[in-house]
C-alpha positions as CSV (number, residue, x, y, z in Angstrom):
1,X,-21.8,-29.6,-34.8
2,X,-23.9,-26.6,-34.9
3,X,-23.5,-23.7,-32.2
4,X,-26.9,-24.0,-31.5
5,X,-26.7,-27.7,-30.1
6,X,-23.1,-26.4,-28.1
7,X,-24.8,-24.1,-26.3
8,X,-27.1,-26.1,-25.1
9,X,-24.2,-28.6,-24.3
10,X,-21.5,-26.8,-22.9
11,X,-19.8,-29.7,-21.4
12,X,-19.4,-31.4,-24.6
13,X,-16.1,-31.4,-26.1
14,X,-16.5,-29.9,-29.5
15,X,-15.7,-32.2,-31.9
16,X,-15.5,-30.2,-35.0
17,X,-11.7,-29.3,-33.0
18,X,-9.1,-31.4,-33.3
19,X,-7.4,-30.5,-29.7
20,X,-11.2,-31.2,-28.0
21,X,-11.1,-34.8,-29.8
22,X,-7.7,-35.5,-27.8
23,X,-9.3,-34.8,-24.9
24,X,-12.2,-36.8,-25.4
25,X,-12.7,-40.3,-23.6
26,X,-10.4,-42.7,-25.8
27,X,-12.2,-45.8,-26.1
28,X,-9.3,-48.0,-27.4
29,X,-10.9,-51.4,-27.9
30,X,-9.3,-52.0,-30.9
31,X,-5.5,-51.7,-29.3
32,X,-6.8,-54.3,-27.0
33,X,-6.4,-54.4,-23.3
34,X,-2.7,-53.3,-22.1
35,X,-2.9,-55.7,-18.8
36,X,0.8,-55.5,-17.9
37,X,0.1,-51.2,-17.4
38,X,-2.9,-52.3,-15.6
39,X,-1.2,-54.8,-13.1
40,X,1.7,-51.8,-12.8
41,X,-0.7,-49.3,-11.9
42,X,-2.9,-52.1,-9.4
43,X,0.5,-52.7,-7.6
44,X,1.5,-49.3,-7.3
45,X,-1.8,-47.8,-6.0
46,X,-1.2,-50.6,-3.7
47,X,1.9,-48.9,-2.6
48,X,0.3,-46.1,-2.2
49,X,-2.5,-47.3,-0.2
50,X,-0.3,-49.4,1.6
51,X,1.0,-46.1,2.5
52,X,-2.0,-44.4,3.5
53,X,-3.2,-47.0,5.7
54,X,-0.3,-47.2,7.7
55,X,-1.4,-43.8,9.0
56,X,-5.0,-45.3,10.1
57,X,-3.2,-48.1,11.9
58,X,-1.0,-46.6,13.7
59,X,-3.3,-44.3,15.5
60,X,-3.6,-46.8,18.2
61,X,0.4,-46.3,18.8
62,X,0.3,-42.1,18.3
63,X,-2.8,-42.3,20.6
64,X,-0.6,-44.0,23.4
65,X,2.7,-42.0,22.4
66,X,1.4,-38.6,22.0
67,X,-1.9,-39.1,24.6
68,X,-4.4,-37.9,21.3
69,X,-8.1,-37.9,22.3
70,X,-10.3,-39.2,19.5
71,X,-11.1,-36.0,17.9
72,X,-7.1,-35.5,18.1
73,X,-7.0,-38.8,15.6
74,X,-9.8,-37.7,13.5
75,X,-8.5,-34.8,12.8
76,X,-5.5,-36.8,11.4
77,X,-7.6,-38.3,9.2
78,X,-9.4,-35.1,8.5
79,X,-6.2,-33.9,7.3
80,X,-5.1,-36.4,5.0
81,X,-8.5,-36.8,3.5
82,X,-9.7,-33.3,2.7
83,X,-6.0,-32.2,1.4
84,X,-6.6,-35.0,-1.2
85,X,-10.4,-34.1,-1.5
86,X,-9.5,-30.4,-2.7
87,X,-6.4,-31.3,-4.7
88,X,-8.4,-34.1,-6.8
89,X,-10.9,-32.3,-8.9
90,X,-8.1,-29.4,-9.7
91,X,-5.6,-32.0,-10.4
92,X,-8.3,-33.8,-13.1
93,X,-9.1,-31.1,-14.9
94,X,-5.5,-29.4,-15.0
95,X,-4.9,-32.6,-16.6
96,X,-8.2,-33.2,-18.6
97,X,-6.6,-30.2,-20.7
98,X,-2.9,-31.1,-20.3
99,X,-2.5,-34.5,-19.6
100,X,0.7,-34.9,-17.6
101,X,1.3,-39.1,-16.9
102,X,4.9,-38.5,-16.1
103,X,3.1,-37.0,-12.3
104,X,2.3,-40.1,-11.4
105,X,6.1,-40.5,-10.3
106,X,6.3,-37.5,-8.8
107,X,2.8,-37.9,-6.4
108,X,4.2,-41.4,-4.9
109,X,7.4,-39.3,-4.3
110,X,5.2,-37.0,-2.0
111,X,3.8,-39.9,-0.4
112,X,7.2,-41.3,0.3
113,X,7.8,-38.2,1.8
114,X,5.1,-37.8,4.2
115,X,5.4,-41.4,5.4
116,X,8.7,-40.8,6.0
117,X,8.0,-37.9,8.0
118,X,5.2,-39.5,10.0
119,X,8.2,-42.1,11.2
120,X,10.2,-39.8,12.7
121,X,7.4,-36.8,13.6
122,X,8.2,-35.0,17.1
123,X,4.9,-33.5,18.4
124,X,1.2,-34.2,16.8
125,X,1.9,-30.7,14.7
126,X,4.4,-32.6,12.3
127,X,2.4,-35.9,12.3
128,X,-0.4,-33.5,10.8
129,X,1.8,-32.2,8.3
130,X,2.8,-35.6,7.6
131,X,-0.9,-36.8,6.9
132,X,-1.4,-33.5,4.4
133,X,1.9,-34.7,2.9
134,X,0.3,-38.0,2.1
135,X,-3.1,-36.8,0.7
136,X,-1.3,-34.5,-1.6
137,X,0.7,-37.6,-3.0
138,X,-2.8,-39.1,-3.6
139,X,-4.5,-35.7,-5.1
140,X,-1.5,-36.4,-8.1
141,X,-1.9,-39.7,-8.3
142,X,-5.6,-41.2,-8.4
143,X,-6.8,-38.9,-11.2
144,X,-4.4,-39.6,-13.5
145,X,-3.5,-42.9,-12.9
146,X,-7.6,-43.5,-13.3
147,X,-7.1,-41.6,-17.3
148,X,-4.3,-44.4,-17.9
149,X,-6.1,-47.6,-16.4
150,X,-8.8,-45.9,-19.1
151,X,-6.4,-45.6,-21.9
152,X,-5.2,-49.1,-20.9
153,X,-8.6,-51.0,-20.9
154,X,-9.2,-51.7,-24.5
155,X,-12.9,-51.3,-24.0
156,X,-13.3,-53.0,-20.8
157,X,-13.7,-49.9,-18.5
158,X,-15.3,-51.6,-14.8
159,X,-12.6,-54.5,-15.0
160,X,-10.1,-52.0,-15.7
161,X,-11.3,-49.9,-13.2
162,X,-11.8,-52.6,-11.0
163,X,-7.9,-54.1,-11.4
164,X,-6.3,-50.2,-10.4
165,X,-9.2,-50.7,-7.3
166,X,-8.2,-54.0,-6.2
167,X,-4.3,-52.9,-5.6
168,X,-5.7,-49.8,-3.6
169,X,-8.2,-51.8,-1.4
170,X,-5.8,-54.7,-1.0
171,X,-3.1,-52.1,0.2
172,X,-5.3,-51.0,2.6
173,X,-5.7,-53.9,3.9
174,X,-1.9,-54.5,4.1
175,X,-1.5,-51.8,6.2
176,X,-3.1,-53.1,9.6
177,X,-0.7,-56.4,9.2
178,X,2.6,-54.3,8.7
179,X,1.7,-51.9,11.7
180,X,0.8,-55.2,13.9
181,X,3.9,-57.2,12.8
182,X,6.3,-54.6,12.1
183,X,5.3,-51.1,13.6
184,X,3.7,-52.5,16.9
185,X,6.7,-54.4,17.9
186,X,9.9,-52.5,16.8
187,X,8.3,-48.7,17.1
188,X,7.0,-46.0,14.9
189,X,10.2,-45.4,13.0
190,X,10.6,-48.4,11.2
191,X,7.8,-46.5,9.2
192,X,10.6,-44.9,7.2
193,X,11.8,-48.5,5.9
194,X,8.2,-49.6,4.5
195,X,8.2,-46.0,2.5
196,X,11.1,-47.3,0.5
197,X,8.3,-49.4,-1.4
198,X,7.5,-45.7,-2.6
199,X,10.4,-45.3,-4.3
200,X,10.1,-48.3,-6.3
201,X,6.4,-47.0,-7.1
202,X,8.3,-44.3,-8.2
203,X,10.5,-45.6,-10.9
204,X,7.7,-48.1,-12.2
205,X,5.6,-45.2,-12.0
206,X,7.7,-42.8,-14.5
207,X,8.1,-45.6,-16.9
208,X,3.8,-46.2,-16.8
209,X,3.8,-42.5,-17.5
210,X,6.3,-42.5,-20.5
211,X,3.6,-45.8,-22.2
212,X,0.7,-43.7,-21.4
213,X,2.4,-41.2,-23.7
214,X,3.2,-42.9,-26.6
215,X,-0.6,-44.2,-26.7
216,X,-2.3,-41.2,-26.2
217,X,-1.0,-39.7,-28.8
218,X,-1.8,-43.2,-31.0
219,X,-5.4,-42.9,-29.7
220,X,-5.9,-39.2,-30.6
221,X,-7.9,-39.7,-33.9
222,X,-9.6,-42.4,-32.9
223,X,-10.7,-41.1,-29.9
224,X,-15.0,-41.2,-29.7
225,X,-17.4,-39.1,-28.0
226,X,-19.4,-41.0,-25.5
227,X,-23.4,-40.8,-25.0
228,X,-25.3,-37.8,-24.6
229,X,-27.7,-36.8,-22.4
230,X,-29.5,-33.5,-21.2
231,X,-27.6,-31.5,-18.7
232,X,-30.2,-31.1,-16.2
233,X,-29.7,-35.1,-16.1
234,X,-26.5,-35.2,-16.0
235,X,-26.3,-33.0,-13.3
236,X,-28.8,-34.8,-11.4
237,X,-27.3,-38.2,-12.2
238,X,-23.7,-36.7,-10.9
239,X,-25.4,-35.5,-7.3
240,X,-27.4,-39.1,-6.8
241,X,-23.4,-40.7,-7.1
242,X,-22.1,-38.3,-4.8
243,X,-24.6,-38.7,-2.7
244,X,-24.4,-43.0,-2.7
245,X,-20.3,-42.2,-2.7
246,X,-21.1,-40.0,0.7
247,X,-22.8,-42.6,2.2
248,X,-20.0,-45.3,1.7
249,X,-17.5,-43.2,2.7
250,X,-18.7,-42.3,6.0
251,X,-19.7,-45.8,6.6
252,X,-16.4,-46.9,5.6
253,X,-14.4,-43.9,7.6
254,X,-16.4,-45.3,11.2
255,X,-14.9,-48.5,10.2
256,X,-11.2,-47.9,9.0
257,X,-10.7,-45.4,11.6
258,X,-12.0,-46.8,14.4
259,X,-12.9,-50.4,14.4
260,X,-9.7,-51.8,15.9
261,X,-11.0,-49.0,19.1
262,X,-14.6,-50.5,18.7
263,X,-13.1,-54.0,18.9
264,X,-10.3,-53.2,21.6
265,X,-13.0,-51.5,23.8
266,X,-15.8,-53.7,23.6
267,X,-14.2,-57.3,23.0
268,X,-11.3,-56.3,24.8
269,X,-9.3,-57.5,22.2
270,X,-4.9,-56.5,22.0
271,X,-3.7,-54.0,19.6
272,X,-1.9,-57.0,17.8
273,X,-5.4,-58.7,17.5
274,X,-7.3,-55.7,16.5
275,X,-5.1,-54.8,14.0
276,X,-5.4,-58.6,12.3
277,X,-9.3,-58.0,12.0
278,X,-9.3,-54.6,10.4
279,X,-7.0,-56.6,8.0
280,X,-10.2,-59.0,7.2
281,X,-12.2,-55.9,7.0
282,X,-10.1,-54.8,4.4
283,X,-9.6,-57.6,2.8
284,X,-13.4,-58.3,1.8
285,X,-13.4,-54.8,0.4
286,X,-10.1,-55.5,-1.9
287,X,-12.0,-58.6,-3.1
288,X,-15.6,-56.4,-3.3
289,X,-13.6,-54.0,-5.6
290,X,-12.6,-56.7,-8.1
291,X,-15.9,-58.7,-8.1
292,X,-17.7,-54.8,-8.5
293,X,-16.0,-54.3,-11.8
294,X,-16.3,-57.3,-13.6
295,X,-20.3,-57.5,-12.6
296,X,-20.8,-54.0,-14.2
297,X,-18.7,-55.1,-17.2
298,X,-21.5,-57.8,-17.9
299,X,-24.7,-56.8,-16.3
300,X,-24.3,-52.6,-16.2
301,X,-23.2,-50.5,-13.7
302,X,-26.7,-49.5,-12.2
303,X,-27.0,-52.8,-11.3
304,X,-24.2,-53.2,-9.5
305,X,-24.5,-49.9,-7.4
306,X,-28.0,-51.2,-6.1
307,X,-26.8,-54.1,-4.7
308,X,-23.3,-52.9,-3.2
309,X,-25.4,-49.7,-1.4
310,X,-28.4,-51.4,-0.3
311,X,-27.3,-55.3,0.1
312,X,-24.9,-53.8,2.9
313,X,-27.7,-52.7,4.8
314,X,-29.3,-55.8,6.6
315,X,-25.3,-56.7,7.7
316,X,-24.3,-53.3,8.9
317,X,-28.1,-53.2,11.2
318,X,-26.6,-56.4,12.6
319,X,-23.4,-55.6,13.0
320,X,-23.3,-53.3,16.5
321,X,-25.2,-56.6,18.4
322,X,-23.8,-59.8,17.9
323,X,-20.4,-61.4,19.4
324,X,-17.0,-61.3,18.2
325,X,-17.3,-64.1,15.4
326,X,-20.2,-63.0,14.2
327,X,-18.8,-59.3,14.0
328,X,-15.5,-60.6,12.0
329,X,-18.1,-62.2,9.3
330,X,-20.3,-59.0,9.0
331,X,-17.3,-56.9,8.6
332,X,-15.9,-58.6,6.1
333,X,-19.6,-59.2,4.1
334,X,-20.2,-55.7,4.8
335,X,-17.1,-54.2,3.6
336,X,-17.0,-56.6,0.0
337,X,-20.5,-55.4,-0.9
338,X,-19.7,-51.5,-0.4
339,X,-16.8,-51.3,-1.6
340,X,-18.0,-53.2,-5.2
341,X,-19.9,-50.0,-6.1
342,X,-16.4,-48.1,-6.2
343,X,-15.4,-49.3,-9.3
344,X,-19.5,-49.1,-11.0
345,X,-20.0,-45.8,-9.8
346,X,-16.5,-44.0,-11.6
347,X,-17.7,-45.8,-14.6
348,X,-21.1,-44.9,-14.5
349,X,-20.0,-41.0,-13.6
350,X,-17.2,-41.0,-16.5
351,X,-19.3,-42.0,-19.3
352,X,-21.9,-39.7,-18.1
353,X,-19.3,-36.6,-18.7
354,X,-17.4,-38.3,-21.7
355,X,-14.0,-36.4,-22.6
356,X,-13.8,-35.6,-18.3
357,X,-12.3,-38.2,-17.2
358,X,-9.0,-36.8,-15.3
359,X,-12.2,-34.4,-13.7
360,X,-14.7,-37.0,-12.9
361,X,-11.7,-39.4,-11.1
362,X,-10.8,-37.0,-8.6
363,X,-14.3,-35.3,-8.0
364,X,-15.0,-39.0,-6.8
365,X,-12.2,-39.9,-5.6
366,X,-11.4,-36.6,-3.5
367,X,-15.1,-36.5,-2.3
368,X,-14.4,-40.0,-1.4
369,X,-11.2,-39.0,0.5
370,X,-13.1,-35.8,1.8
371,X,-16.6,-37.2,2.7
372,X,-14.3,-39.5,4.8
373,X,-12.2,-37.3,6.3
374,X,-15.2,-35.1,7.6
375,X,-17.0,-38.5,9.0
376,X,-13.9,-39.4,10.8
377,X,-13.5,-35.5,12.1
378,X,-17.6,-35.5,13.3
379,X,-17.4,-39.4,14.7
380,X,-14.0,-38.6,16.8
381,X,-16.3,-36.0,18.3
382,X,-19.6,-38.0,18.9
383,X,-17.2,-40.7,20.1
384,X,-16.0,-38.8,22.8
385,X,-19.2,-37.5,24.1
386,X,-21.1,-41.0,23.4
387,X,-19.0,-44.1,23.4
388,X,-17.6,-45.5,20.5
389,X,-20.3,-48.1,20.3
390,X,-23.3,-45.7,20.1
391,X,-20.9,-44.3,16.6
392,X,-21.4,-48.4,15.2
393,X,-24.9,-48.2,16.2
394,X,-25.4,-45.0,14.3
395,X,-24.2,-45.6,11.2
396,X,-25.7,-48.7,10.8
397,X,-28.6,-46.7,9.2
398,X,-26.3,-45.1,6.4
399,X,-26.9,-47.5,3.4
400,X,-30.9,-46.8,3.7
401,X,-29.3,-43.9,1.6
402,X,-28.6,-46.0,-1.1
403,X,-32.5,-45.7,-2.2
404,X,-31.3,-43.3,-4.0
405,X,-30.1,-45.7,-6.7
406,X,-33.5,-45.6,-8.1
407,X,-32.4,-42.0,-9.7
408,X,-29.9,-42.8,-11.4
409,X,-30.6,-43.1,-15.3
410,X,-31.4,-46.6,-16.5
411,X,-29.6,-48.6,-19.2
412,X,-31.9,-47.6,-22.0
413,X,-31.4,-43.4,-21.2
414,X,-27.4,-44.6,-21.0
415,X,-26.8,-47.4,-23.3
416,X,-23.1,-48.1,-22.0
417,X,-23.7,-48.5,-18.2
C-alpha cells in the first residue's frame, strides 16, 4: 500500500503491518457462526438491561419516596446516560488497539454495584451516584461485547448484531414487570436481590471473554479489510447515522422515561398498571431489534433504516390522540419499527470504518445513551412548565428526521450494506 494512498486514508488500517491486520474487522465466515457465545452475550446484555431499566421504573417509587420533581428524575437519567455516552467511544478505541474481552466481567460487576447501591440509596445524592455507577458498567460492556458478537457471527453481522440487541431490548422490557411485581409491592430494597443476576452475568461473562481470546488470535491472519470509500463520505455518512440515532433516542427517552406518568396522568391508570404497559412498549422494541437484523442481513441495511425511521412516523402523529387501547397498540407498533434500525445502523456505521469496531459500538451506543439522557434532562424540564402531554405531542414530529436516510450511501457506493 503506497504512502501516497495512506495519506489520503488515514483511517485505514495499514495493512502492509501485521499488528494493524489484527485490528482489522475479522470477518470469520469460514469458522461459521459461534451461536452459543452469541446467546451468552444476548442473555447477559439482558442482565444488564434488565439492570438499567430497573432504574427507569422505579422513578414512579423515588418520585413518591424522595418527593423528585420531573427534572429531579431526568436528571437521573441524565446521569446514567451521559456517564455511559462519554465512557463508550474511549472504551472502543482503548480496546480497538488492545482488545481486552476479559472487561466484559468486570463492567456487569459495576453494574451490580450500582444497582445495589440504588436499593439501599439514603438521599437523591447517592441514587445519582448509583445511576453513574450503572452507566459506567455499560461504557465497559457494550463496546466490547459488540467486537465479540462480531467475532462470533461467522459472516452474518445484522443477525448477530441483532441476537446481542434482542437480550438488551427484551431486558428492558423486563424491568417494568420486576418493579410492578416485585419492587412496587415489597419496597425499593429488594433491588439488591435482582442484582444478584449480575453476578451470574459476571461469571458467564469472564468465560465469553476467555473464547473471544482464543479466536481472535485464530482470526488474526485471516482478518480482511472492509470497503473503501472517500473520507469526506465517510464522514458524512457517519453524521446522517448520528443524526437518525439522535432522533430515536430522544423519541425513545419521552417514552421509557415517562410513559407510565403520561399514562398514570392522563388515563389515570395505577402504578401497577402503568408499569405492565411500558412492558408492551418494550416488548415490541425487543422484537423490532430481532426482526431489524435479519432484514438487513437479506435486503441491506439502508433499507431497513428507512423504514424503521420513517414508518414510525404516521403511528407516533397518532399516538398523543386516541384512547387507551388504541395507545397500547401504537406504542407497541411504534416502538418495534424504531428500534429495528438499531441493529442496521451499527452495521452500516462498522463496515463504513472497517478495523473500528470497538470505536464505532460505543460512539453509537454512548450517543445513544447520551442523546437520551439529554432528551430526558430537556423533556423533565418542558414537562414541568407544559404538561406531560404537550412532551407526547411534541415529539411526535421527531421521525420526520428520518428523511435523512436518503444520504446515506447506497448499496452500489457500499457493496456490503
Amino acid at each position: 500500500m503506497s504512502a501516497a494512498y495512506r495519506r489520503n486514508r488515514p483511517w485505514m488500517p495499514d495493512v502492509s503491518h501485521p499488528a494493524a491486520i489484527s485490528s482489522a474487522s475479522p470477518r470469520p465466515a469460514a469458522s461459521g457462526t459461534a451461536w452459543i457465545v452469541l446467546w451468552a452475550l444476548s442473555l447477559c446484555h439482558m442482565v444488564n438491561d434488565i439492570m438499567q431499566s430497573l432504574l427507569s421504573a422505579i422513578y414512579p417509587l423515588l418520585r413518591e419516596e424522595f418527593a423528585l420533581s420531573y427534572a429531579q428524575v431526568g436528571l437521573m437519567t441524565f446521569a446514567f446516560q451521559v456517564t455511559a455516552s462519554l465512557l463508550q467511544p474511549a472504551v472502543g478505541m482503548l480496546t480497538d488497539k488492545h482488545p481486552m474481552p476479559k472487561s466484559l466481567a468486570l463492567g456487569m460487576l459495576t453494574t451490580f454495584a450500582g444497582v445495589t447501591l440504588l436499593s439501599q440509596a439514603p438521599s437523591y445524592g447517592w441514587l445519582l451516584v448509583g445511576a453513574m455507577l450503572i452507566g459506567i458498567g455499560s461504557a465497559v460492556f457494550h463496546p466490547e461485547s459488540s467486537r465479540v458478537a462480531r467475532l462470533a457471527s461467522g459472516g452474518k453481522f445484522g443477525t448477530a448484531q441483532s441476537l446481542f440487541q434482542l437480550g438488551g431490548n427484551f431486558g428492558q422490557s423486563m424491568g417494568p414487570l420486576l418493579a410492578a411485581f416485585l419492587v412496587v409491592p415489597l419496597g425499593r430494597p429488594v433491588i439488591g436481590w435482582v442484582a444478584l443476576f449480575a453476578l451470574a452475568g459476571a461469571a458467564t461473562l469472564w468465560r465469553v471473554g476467555a473464547w473471544a481470546e482464543g479466536r481472535r488470535r485464530a482470526s488474526k491472519a485471516s482478518a480482511a479489510i472492509g470497503p473503501l470509500m472517500a473520507r469526506n463520505q465517510v464522514v458524512a455518512a457517519i453524521a446522517v447515522l448520528a443524526l437518525l440515532s439522535m432522533t430515536k433516542a430522544f423519541y425513545m427517552a419521552s417514552l421509557t422515561s415517562y410513559y407510565t406518568f403520561f399514562l398514570i396522568e392522563k388515563f389515570g391508570l395505577s402504578a401497577q398498571a402503568s408499569q405492565v404497559m411500558l412492558f408492551l412498549l418494550l416488548f415490541g422494541a425487543a422484537a423490532g431489534v430481532m426482526l431489524g437484523g435479519i432484514v438487513g442481513d437479506r435486503v441491506g441495511a439502508r433499507k431497513v433504516i428507512w423504514f424503521s425511521i420513517l414508518g414510525a412516523l404516521p403511528f407516533s402523529l397518532l399516538l398523543p390522540h386516541v384512547g387507551l387501547a388504541a395507545t397500547a397498540v401504537l406504542t407497541l407498533l411504534v416502538g418495534a419499527i424504531m428500534a429495528s434500525a438499531a441493529p442496521a445502523i451499527v452495521v452500516f456505521a462498522q463496515e463504513l470504518v472497517p478495523g473500528r469496531v470497538g470505536l464505532i459500538a460505543g460512539l453509537f451506543f454512548g450517543f445513544a445513551f447520551g442523546m437520551g439522557g439529554i432528551a430526558a434532562a430537556l423533556l423533565g424540564v418542558v414537562a414541568d412548565a407544559r404538561g406531560i402531554e404537550f412532551v407526547y405531542l411534541l415529539c411526535s414530529f421527531l421521525p420526520v428526521l428520518g428523511l435523512a436516510t436518503v444520504l446515506l450511501p447506497k448499496p452500489k457506493a457500499l457493496a456490503t450494506v
